[in-house]
Each structure stands twice: as structure tokens, then as C-alpha cells.
C-alpha positions as CSV (number, residue, x, y, z in Angstrom):
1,X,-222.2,-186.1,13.5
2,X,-219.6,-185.9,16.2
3,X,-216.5,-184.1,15.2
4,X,-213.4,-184.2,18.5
5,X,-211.7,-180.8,18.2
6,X,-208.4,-180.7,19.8
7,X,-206.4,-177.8,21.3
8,X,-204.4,-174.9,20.2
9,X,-203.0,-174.4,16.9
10,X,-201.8,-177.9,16.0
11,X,-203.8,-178.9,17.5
12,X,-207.4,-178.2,15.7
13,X,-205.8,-178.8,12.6
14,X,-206.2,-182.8,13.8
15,X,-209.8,-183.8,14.3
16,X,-210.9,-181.6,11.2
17,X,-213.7,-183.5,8.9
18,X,-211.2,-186.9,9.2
19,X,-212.6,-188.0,12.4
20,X,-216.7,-188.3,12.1
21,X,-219.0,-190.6,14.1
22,X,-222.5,-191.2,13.0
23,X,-224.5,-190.8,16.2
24,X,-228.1,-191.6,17.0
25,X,-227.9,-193.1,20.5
26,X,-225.4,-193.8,23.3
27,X,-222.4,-195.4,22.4
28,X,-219.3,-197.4,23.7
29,X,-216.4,-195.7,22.9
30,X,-213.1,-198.0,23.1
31,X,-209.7,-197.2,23.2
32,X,-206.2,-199.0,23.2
33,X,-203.2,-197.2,25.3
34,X,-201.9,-195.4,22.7
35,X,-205.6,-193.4,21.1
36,X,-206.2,-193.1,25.2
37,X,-203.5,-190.6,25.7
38,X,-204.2,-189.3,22.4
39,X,-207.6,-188.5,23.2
40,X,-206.6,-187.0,27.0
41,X,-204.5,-184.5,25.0
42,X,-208.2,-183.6,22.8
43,X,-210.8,-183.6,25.0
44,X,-212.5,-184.1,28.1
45,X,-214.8,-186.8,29.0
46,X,-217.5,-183.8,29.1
47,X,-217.1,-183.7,25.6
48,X,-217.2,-186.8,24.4
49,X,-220.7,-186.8,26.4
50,X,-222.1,-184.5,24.6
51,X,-221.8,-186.1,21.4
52,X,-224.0,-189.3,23.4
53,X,-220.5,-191.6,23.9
54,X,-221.3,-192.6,27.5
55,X,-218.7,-195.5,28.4
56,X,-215.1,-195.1,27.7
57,X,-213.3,-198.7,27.8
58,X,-210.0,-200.4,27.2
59,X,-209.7,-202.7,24.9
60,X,-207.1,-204.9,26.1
61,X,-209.6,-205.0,29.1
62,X,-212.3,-208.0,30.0
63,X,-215.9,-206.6,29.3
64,X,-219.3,-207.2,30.0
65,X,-221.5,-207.5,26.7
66,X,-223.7,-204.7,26.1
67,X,-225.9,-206.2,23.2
68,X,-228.2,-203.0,22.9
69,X,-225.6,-200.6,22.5
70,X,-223.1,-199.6,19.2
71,X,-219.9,-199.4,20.1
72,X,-216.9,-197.0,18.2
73,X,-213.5,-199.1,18.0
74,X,-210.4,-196.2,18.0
75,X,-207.6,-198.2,17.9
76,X,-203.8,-198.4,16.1
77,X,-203.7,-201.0,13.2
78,X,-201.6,-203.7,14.9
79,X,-202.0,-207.4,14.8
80,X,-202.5,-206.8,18.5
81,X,-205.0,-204.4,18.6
82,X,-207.0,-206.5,15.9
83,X,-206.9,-210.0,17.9
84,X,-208.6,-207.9,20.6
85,X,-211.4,-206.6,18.4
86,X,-212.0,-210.1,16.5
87,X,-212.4,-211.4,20.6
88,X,-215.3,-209.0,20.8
89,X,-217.5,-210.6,18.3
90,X,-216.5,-213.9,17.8
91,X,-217.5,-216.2,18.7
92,X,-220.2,-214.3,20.1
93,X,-220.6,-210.3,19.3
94,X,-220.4,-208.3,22.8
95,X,-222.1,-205.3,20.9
96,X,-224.7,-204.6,18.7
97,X,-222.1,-203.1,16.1
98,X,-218.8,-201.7,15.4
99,X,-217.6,-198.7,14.1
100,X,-213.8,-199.1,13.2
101,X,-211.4,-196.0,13.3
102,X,-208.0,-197.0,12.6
103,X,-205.0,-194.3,13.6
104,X,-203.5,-195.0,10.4
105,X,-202.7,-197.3,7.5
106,X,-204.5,-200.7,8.1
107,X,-202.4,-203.6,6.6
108,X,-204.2,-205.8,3.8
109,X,-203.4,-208.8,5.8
110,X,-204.7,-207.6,9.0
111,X,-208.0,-206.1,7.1
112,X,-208.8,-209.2,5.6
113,X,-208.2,-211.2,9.1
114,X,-211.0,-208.7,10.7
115,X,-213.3,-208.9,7.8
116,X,-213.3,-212.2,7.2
117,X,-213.7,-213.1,11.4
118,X,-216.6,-210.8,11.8
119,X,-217.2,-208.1,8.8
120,X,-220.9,-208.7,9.1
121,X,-221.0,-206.7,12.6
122,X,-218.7,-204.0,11.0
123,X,-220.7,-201.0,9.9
124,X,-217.6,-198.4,9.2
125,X,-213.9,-199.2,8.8
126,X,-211.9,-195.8,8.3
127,X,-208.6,-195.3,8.3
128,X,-208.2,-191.3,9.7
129,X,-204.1,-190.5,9.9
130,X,-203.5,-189.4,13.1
131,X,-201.0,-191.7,15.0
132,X,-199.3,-189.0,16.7
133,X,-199.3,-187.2,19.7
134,X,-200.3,-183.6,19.8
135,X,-198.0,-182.3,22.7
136,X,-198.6,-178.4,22.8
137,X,-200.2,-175.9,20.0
138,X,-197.0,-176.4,17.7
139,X,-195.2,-179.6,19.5
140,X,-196.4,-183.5,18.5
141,X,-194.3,-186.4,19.6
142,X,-194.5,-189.9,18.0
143,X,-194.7,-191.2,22.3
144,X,-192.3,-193.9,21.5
145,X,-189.2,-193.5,23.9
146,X,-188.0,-196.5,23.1
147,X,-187.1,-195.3,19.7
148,X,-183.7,-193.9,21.5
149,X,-182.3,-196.8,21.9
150,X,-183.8,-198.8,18.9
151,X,-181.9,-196.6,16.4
152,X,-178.6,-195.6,18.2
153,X,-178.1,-199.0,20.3
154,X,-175.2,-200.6,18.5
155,X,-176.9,-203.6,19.4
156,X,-180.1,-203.0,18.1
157,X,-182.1,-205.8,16.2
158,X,-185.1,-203.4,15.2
159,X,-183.6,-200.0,13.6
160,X,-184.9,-200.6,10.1
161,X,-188.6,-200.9,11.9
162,X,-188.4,-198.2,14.0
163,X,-187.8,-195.8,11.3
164,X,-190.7,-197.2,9.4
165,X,-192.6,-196.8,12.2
166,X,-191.8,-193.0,12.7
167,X,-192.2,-192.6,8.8
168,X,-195.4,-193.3,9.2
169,X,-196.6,-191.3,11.7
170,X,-194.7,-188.4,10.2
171,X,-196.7,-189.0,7.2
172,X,-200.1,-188.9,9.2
173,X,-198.8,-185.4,10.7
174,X,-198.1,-184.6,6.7
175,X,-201.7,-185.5,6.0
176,X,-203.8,-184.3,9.0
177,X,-202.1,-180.8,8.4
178,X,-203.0,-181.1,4.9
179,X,-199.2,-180.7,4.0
180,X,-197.2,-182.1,0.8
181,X,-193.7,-180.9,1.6
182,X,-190.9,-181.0,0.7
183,X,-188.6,-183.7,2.5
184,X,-185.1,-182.4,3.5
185,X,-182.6,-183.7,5.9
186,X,-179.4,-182.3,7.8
187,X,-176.3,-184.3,7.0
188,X,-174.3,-184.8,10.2
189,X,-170.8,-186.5,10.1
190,X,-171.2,-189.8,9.4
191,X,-174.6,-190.6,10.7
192,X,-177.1,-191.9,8.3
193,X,-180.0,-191.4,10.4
194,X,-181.6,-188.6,8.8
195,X,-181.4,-189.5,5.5
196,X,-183.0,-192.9,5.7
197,X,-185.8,-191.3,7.4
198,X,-186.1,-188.9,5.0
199,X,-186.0,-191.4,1.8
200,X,-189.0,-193.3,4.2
201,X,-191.0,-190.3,4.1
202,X,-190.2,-189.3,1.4
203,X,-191.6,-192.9,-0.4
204,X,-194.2,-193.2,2.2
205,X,-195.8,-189.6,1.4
206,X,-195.8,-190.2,-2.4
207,X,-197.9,-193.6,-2.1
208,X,-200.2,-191.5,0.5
209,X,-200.8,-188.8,-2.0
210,X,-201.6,-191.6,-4.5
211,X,-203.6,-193.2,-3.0
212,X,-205.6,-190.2,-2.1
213,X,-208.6,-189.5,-4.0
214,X,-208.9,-185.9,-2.8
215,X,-205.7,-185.0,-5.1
216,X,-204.7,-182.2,-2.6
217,X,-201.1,-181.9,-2.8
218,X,-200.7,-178.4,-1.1
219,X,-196.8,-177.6,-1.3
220,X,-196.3,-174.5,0.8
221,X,-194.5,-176.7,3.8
222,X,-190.8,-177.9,4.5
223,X,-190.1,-181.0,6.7
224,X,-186.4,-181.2,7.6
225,X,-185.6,-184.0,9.8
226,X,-182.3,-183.9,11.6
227,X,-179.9,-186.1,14.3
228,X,-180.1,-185.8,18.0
229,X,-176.5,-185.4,18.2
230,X,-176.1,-182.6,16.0
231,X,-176.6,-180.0,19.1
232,X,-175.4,-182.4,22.3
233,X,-175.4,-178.9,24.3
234,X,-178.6,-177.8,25.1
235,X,-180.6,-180.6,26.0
236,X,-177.7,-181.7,28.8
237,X,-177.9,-177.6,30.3
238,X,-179.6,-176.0,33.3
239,X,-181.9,-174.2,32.0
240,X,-184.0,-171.1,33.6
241,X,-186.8,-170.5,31.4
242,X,-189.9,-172.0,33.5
243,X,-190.9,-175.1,32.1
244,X,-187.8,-176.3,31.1
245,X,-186.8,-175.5,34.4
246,X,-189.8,-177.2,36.3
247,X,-189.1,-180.4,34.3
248,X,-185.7,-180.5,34.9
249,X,-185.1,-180.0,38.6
250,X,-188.9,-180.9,39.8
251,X,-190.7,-184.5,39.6
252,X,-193.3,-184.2,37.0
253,X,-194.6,-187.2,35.8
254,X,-197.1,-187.6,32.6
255,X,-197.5,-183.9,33.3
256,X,-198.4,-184.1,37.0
257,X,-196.8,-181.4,39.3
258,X,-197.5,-183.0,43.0
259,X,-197.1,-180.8,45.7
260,X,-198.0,-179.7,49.3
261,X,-200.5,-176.7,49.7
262,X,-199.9,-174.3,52.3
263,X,-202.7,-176.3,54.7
264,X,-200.6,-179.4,54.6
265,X,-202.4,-181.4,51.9
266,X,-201.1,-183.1,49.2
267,X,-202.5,-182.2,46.0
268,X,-201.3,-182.5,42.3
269,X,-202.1,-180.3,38.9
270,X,-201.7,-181.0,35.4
271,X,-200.0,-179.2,33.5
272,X,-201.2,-178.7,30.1
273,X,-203.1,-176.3,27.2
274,X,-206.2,-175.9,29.7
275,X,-204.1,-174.6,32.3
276,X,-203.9,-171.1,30.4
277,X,-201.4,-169.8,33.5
278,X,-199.0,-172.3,32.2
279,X,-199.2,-171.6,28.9
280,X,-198.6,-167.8,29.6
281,X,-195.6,-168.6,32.0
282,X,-193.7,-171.6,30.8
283,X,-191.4,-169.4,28.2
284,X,-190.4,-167.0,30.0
285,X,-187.8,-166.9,32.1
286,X,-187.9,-167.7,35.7
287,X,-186.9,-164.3,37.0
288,X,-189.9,-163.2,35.2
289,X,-192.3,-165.6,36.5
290,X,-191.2,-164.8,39.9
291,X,-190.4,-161.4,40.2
292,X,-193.4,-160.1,38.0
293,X,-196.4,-162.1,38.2
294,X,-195.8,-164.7,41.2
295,X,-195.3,-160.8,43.3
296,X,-198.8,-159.8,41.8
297,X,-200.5,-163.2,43.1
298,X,-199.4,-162.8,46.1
299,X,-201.1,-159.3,46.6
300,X,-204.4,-161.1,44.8
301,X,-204.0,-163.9,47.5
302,X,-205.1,-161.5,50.1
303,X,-208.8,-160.6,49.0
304,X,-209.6,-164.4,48.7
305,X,-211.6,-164.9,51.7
306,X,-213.4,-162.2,50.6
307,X,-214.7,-163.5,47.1
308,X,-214.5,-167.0,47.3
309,X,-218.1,-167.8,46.3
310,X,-217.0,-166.5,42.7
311,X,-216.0,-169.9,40.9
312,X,-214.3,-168.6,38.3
313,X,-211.9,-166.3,41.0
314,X,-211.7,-169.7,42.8
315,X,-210.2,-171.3,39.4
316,X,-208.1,-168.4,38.7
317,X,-206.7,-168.2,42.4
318,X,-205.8,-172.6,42.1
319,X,-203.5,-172.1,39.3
320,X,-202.1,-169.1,40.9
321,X,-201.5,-171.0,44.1
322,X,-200.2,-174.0,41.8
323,X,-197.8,-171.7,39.6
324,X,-196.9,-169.6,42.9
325,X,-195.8,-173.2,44.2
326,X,-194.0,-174.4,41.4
327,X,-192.1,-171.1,40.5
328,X,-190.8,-171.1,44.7
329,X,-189.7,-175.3,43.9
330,X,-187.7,-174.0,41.1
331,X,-186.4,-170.9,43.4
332,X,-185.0,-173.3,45.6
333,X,-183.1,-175.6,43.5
334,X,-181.4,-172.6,42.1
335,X,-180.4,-170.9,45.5
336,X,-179.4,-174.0,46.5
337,X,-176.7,-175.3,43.8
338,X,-178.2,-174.4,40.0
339,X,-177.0,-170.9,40.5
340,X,-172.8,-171.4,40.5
341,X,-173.7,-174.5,38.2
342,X,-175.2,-172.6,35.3
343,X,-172.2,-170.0,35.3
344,X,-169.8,-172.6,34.5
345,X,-171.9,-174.7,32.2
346,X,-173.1,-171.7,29.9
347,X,-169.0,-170.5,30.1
348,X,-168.5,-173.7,28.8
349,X,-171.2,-174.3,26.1
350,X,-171.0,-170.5,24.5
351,X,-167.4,-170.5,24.8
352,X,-166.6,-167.4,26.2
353,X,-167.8,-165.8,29.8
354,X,-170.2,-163.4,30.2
355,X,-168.1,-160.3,29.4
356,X,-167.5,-161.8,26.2
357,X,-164.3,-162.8,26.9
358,X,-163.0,-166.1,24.8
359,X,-162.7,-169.0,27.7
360,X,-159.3,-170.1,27.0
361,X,-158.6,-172.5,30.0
362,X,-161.9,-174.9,29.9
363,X,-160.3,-177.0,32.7
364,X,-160.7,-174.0,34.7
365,X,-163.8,-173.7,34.0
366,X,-164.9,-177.1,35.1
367,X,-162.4,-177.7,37.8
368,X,-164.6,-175.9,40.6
369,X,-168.2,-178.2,39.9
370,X,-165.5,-181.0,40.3
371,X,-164.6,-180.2,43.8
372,X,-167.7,-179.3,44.6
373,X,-170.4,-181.7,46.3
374,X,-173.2,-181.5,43.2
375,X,-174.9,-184.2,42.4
376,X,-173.4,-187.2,40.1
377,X,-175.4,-186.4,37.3
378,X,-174.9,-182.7,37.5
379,X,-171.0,-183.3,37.2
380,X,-171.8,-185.8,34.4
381,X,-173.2,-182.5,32.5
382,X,-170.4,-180.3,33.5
383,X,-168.1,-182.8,32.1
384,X,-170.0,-183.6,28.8
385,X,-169.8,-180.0,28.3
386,X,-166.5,-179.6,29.0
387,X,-165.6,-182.1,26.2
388,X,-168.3,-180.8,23.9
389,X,-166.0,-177.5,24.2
390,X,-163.1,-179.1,23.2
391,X,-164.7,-181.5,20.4
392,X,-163.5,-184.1,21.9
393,X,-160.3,-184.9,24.7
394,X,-158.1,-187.5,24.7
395,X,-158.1,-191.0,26.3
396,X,-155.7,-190.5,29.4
397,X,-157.7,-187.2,30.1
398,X,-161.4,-188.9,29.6
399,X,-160.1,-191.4,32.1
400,X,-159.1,-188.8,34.7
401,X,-162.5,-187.1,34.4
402,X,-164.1,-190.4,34.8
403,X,-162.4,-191.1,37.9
404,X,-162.9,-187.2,39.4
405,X,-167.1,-188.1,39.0
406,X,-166.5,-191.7,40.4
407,X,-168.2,-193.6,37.5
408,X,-165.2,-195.8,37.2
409,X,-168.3,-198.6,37.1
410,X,-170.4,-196.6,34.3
411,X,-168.7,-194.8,32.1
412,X,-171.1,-195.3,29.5
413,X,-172.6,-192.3,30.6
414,X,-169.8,-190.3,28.6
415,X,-168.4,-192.7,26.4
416,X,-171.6,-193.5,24.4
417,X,-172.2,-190.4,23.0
418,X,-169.7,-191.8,20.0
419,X,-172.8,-193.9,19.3
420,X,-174.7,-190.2,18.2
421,X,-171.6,-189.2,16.2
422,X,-170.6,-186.8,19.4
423,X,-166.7,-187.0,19.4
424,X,-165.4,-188.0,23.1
425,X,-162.0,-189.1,21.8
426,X,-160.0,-187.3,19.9
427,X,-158.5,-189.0,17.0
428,X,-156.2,-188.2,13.9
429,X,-158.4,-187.9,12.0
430,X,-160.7,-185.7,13.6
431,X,-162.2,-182.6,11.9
432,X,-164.2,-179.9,13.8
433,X,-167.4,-180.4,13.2
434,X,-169.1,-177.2,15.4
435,X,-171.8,-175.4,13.0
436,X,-171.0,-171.3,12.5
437,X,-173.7,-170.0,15.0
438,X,-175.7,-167.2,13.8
439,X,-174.5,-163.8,16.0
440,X,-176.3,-162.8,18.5
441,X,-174.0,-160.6,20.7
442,X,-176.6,-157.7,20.0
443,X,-179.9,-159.8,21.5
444,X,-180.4,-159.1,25.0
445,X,-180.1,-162.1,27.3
446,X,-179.8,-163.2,30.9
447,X,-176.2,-163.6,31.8
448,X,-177.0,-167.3,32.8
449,X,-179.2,-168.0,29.9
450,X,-176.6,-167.0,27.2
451,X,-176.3,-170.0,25.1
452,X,-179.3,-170.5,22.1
453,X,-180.7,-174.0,20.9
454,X,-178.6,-174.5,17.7
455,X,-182.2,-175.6,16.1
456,X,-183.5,-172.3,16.7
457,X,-180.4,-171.0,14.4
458,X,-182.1,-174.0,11.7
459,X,-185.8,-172.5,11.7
460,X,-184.6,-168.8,11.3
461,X,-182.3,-169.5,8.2
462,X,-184.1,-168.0,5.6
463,X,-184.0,-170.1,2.2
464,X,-183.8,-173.6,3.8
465,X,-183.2,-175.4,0.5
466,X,-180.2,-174.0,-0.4
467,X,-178.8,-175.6,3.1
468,X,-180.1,-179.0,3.3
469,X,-180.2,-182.0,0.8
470,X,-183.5,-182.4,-0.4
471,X,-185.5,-185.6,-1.5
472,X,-188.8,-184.5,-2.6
473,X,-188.7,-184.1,-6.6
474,X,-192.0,-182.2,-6.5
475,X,-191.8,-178.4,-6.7
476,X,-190.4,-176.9,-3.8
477,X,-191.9,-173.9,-1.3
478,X,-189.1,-171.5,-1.8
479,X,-187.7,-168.7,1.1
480,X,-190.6,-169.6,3.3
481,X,-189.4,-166.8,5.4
482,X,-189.4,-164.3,2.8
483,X,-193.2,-163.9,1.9
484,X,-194.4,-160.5,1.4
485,X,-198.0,-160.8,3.4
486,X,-197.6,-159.7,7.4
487,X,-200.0,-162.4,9.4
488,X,-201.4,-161.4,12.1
489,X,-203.5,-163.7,13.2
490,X,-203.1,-167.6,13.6
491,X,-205.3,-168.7,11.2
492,X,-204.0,-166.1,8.7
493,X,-200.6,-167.0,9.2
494,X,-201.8,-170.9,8.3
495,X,-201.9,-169.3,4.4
496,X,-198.4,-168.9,4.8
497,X,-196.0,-171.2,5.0
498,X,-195.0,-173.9,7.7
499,X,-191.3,-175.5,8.9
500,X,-192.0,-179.0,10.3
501,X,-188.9,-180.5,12.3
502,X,-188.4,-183.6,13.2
503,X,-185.6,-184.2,15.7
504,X,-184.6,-188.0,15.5
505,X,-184.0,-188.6,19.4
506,X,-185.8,-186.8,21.1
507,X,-186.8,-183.0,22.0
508,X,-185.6,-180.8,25.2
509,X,-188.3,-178.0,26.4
510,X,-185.5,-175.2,25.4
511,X,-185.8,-176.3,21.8
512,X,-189.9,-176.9,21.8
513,X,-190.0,-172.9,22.7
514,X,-187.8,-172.2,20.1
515,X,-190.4,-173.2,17.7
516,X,-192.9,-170.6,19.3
517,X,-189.9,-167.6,19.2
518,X,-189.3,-168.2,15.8
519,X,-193.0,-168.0,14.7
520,X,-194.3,-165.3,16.8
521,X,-190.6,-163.3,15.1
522,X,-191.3,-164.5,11.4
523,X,-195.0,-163.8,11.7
524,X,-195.3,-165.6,7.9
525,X,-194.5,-169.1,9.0
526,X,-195.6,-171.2,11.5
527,X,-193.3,-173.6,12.9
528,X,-193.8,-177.3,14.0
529,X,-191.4,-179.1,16.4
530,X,-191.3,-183.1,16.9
531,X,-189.5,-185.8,17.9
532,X,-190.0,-189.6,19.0
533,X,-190.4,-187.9,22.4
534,X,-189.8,-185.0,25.0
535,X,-186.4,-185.2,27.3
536,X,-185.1,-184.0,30.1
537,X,-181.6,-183.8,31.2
538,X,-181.9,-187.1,33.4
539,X,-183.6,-188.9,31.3
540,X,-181.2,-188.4,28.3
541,X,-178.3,-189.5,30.4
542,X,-179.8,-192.4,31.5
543,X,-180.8,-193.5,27.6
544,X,-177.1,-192.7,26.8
545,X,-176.4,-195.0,29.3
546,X,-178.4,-197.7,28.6
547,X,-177.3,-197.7,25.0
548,X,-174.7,-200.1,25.9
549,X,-177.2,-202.9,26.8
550,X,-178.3,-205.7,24.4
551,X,-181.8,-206.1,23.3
552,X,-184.7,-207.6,25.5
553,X,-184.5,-211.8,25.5
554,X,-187.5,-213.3,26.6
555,X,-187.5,-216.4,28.8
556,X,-189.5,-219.1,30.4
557,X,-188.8,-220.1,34.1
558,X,-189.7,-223.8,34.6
559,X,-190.6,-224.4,38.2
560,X,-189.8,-228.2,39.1
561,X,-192.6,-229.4,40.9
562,X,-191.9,-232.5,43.6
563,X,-194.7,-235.2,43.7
């Protein structure tokens, strides 16, 4: 038997006794895009050697046939994904057999396509509940960006789909975590979101649970799903703390830091759960990182001539060397303008400067990033927090700011946060709709990292049920933060309780380590943060932006041809 184990906390909760290949000699082991990256988050290919899978292969991809060997299908149950299997074997089988792992629920009318085209060469069809992503040890992601636009596009044809779609996943998480929560949502002005995808799970989870013959309907967990625009603030901010940071103001693509070493070479580093550096570093604040442990590497950096034969110094002194790299990136970006930005933006988003003192002038406040030469997007975020402040500003003044960033042409950039429920214009009949923050005047904070994740307020209320609407009519997991038992390990903590969030829009970094704050505070519940995917300040703009755009139309171009 071959059982994948992923990483961290999350994730060795996923390939448990779901996900189990009967082995006996080399295998074929084929993928489609989306169980590729989810298998790059689990394992190496080392691994999947070692239980005798020899040949990894897409299978959107032409193949040779390679009639001696099995091969292990690990694919998402779409008509798509099936067409390409059926190819395989019919009319003539490229494999000996097939083992079939579906990521989730299979559809009867896609089942009955595959068994009837070529069930014979079929020896296991499964269906194992994992079409997620696990991101980080208590992070998952449903990797569907597009789901932005798809659900706050006031031109979107595919809403209704794209919430089925993310109830489904959702449910898998439910399942692979061996969770039967219960299903509550945060009501946010007149935006529905939530609660349909709430009653979605909610449905979706109670025919799972039926349908399951193992009748294990553990209800110790909360999943509270809520609307991207019900904190607008903190994924549009500078932040300092180092990953956020690094994502924000460096170019890190699929998790790939590229950079020049100090003998002129280009090189590049992932970074991710086997980087263990990274995980150490990436919460803390930059000051930190640079000031504490970057200071100490640069003191080890001196004695490795001396032992560089030792492979595991070597590996130790490249992530150094990558994170001392990285951390001096960062360092420059906030000499350079992020410094006087992040003054004015958290003056803005807390309100009041960092004496304490209520800001009572905003204007003033933003006035100065205005005049200065920043970047377009950066005054973009100044401005958005500016009106944030305000809950909204009126049309003659919106207009004015438009003009002072010179997006006369793209306005959409501000204007279609309406589409999140954000007020940009005031109107009559406005009402304030900023949550009471929990106080915190007493925690000790950077004076330029002031402002706290509104979520991170959500996961440290105490009796969540007596906040938030629930669906769920099964009995509920009551003050999951009020358990008597002190955890101190992981796996003891998992006979606690756990908070699953679901963040309809995506995720910033700041609010991912929230989830890790909270849990390490609490000790008696684990917390779980998701979304359809991870943002950065950019990126969100440029969704906003695009929200404006009508849907995709596909077209033929017919080239006329002269005899």
C-alpha cells in the first residue's frame, strides 16, 4: 500500500487512509493541472518513487502506450478530464489497467460514460475528497482565481456555478478533516454571498454525511464563511511582516523568489513548508528578520569556506543566503518610498496616529502621498483608504481624487468596490456599517504595523454562535474557545476544537497569519483559513478593475482564401 502524506498540520490530515494505491510493480502515475499542483504541495517526486510510481504524466498530453505497465488516473471529475481518460483505452487501451482516483464527487452521468466506454480495463474507481489546495499547515485555497470575478462581476453569467463549485470543495475539506460542523455565515449589508454559500454547504454536507457509510459525524468544528468586502482595509495596506511583505513589493511567482547571488548568477528558491527558514521567518515582522537573525547569518557566512564539505551546513547556509537576500529586497523598497507611505495609510485605516490621537482631518492625511511621486497603484491604496475612513465621500470629491491619481481613463479601480458592498458614494441613505473592533490599545505593536485584520477580531470571539446566523440544525460545538483542557501539542490540540474560515474573495498573507496568532494564543483550537485564492495588493486592484468587463465570448476567425 502507498499512502501520500502531505505537510504540516493541514496538511497530514489529507492523504490519511482516503488516498491508497495497491502496488506490486512500477506504475504510471497521471495527473491533470489541477491534482499536479496539488501533489507539488504533498510530495516530492522522491516519494512517489519509493512507493514504485516511476513516470509522472499529463493527461491532457499525447502518450506513448506502455502495455506492460498499470497506470493510476488522479484526476478532477469533469467531462473533460473523462474524455481524456476514455482516449486512453478506446479504441485501443495505452495501458495494461487503470486505477481511477477521482478528487471528488464523480457525476452519474459521467461514471456511466467511462464505464460503459472501457470499464473492463478499470480495476478501482474511488472517489477520495480532496479537491482543494493545501496552501500552508493551516491555509487551503480552492486555486480558482477566477472565482473573483465570477461572483462579484455584475455581468457575470456563471455565479450560481461558481458557488457550487466552491461548495464542493469546501465539503471535501469538511470530510478529509473528518469535520461535521456547523455552517454559519457573516451577514454583511446587503450582500448575499455568504449565505448562499452557506445554504450550499450546508445541503451539500448533509447528502455527504448520508451517503457515507462510515456514520462519522464528529461535531466539534465551526465553518463560518464570510464576504471579501467586509474588511476592504487590510488586504489594500503595506504591510511589514515578512511574507506579506516579500509578496507584496517583490516578484514572486507560483512561489518562486528569483534573484541574483552575490557571484552574479541568477538563481531562484521556492518558497514553501520544506524551506523551514521561511516558515520560521515569514510572521514576524521585518525588523525582526533583519535586525535579529539576517545580523546572525551574516556572522555564520564567514566560517563557510571553512566547512563547506558538510551538506547539511551547505543547505542551511542556501536558505540563509536566500532569506538574507530577500529580507535586503524588502529593505530597499521600504527605504526607498514604503516607509512615509505606511505612516499615512495605517493613520488612515486605524483612525487615529500613532500617539493615539483621533485623525480628524483625513484629507491631511492623504494630501502628502498625492503630491508625492509614488507609484499609481500605491496612490490608488492611499485613496481607497482614505474613503474607507470616511465610509464613503461624495461624487464631486471622488471625482477630484480621481483626477489627483490621473485615472480619469480607469476609474474602475475605485468605483467598483460598490460591487463588494464597499460604500464609495455617499448616499441618503447611508448607515455606518464599520464593525466595533476589539481594543487593543494595551498589545504592543510596531508604530507602522498598528492596524489588525478585522478576521483576526472574528476567530478570537469566544462563543461564535451567538454572533453569526447559523444553518446547520445538527447540534452545535458550543464556546469552542472556552474548553477547559490546555493543548500543548498539535496533535493534542486536534481533540479540541477547530474554526474553519472561508473568505469568499480571496485571502491577503496578513490575514493567513492571523489564523496561526490565534491558535498558538487559544492553544484549544486550531484555526483553518481559506478562500478561492491568495492576494496581494496588486492583484486585488487589478480584479476590482476588471470587474467592469463582460464575460469571455468566443469566436471564429474565417480567413478568406483566394484561388
Amino acid at each position: 500500500f502507498c499512502t501520500l502524506e502531505l505537510r504540516g498540520s493541514l496538511n497530514s490530515d489529507i492523504m490519511n487512509d482516503n488516498f491508497i494505491f495497491t502496488l506490486s510493480s512500477s506504475q504510471i502515475l497521471i495527473l491533470d493541472p489541477f491534482t499536479t499542483k496539488l501533489l507539488s504541495s504533498c510530495c516530492k517526486m522522491s516519494d512517489l518513487m519509493s512507493e514504485k510510481i516511476t513516470i509522472v504524466e499529463d493527461l491532457f498530453k499525447s502518450r506513448e502506450p506502455v502495455l506492460e505497465m498499470k497506470s493510476i488516473y488522479f484526476m478532477t471529475p469533469t467531462a473533460k478530464c473523462v474524455d481524456a481518460f476514455i482516449k486512453d483505452f478506446k479504441p485501443k487501451p495505452k495501458y495494461k489497467a487503470a486505477y481511477v482516483y477521482f478528487t471528488d464527487y464523480c457525476p452519474d452521468d459521467l461514471f456511466n460514460k467511462m464505464r460503459q466506454a472501457c470499464g473492463k480495463h478499470i480495476r478501482v474507481c474511488k472517489e477520495i475528497n480532496i479537491s482543494f489546495m493545501p496552501q500552508e499547515a493551516q491555509v487551503f485555497t480552492c486555486d480558482n482565481p477566477g472565482a473573483f470575478r465570477s461572483i462579484y462581476s455584475p455581468k457575470s453569467q456563471d455565479k450560481t456555478k461558481t458557488l457550487e463549485t466552491l461548495a464542493g470543495q469546501l465539503v471535501t475539506l469538511c470530510a478529509t478533516l473528518d469535520e461535521y460542523p456547523g455552517i454559519r455565515y457573516k451577514k454583511d449589508g446587503n450582500m448575499e454571498n455568504a449565505k448562499l454559500l452557506a445554504e450550499l454547504v450546508d445541503r451539500k454536507l448533509d447528502t455527504h454525511y448520508q451517503l457515507d457509510d462510515s456514520g462519522k459525524k464528529k461535531v466539534r468544528a465551526q465553518l463560518l464563511i464570510v464576504d471579501r468586502g467586509f474588511d476592504p482595509v487590510t488586504p489594500i495596506l503595506h504591510e511589514l511582516t515578512y511574507q506579506a511583505m516579500a509578496y507584496d513589493l517583490i516578484d514572486i511567482e507560483n512561489d518562486t523568489y528569483k534573484y541574483k547571488a552575490r557571484d552574479g548568477l541568477e538563481k531562484q528558491a521556492l518558497l514553501n513548508e520544506d524551506d523551514m527558514l521561511w516558515v520560521k521567518l515569514r510572521h514576524q515582522h521585518i525588523a525582526e528578520v533583519s535586525n535579529t537573525h539576517l545580523n546572525i547569518f551574516i556572522t555564520i557566512s564567514n566560517l563557510a569556506q571553512m566547512m563547506k564539505k558538510m551538506p547539511a551546513f551547505r543547505k542551511q547556509m542556501t536558505e540563509k543566503t536566500i532569506h538574507l537576500q530577500l529580507a535586503e529586497d524588502c529593505m530597499k523598497h521600504f527605504a526607498n518610498n514604503v516607509e512615509k507611505l505606511c505612516k499615512a495609510e495605517q493613520d488612515l485605516a486605524v483612525g487615529a496616529d500613532v500617539d493615539g490621537l483621533k485623525v480628524k482631518d483625513p484629507m491631511r492625511t492623504l494630501l502628502p502621498v498625492l503630491l508625492n511621486p509614488y507609484s499609481k497603484h500605491d496612490k490608488i491604496r492611499a485613496v481607497l483608504l482614505y474613503i474607507f475612513s470616511l465610509n464613503g465621500t461624495t461624487e464631486e470629491n471622488l471625482n477630484k481624487l480621481i483626477e489627483h491619481v490621473k485615472i480619469e481613463g480607469e476609474p474602475e479601480y475605485i468605483q467598483n468596490w460598490k460591487e463588494l458592498g464597499v460604500p464609495i458614494i455617499i448616499t441618503p441613505s447611508f448607515f455606518s456599517r464599520k464593525p466595533n473592533r476589539r481594543e487593543r490599545s494595551q498589545e504592543e505593536r510596531y508604530s507602522l504595523s498598528r492596524w489588525i485584520p478585522t478576521i483576526k477580531d472574528v476567530m478570537e470571539v469566544s462563543d461564535i454562535i451567538m454572533w453569526y446566523p447559523s444553518l446547520s440544525l445538527h447540534p452545535l460545538s458550543l464556546h469552542y474557545a472556552r474548553q477547559k483542557h490546555r493543548a500543548s501539542t498539535q496533535d493534542d490540540r486536534r481533540t479540541g476544537s477547530r474554526l474553519i474560515i472561508f473568505v469568499i474573495g480571496g485571502i491577503s498573507f496578513s490575514e493567513m497569519r492571523c489564523a496561526y496568532e490565534v491558535t498558538r494564543a487559544m492553544k484549544t483550537c486550531e484555526v483553518i483559513i481559506g478562500s478561492s485564492h491568495i492576494l496581494t495588493p496588486t492583484v486585488l486592484l487589478d480584479d476590482i478593475k476588471a470587474l467592469s468587463k463582460g464575460p469571455m465570448e468566443s469566436f471564429t476567425l474565417e480567413v478568406e482564401t483566394k484561388a
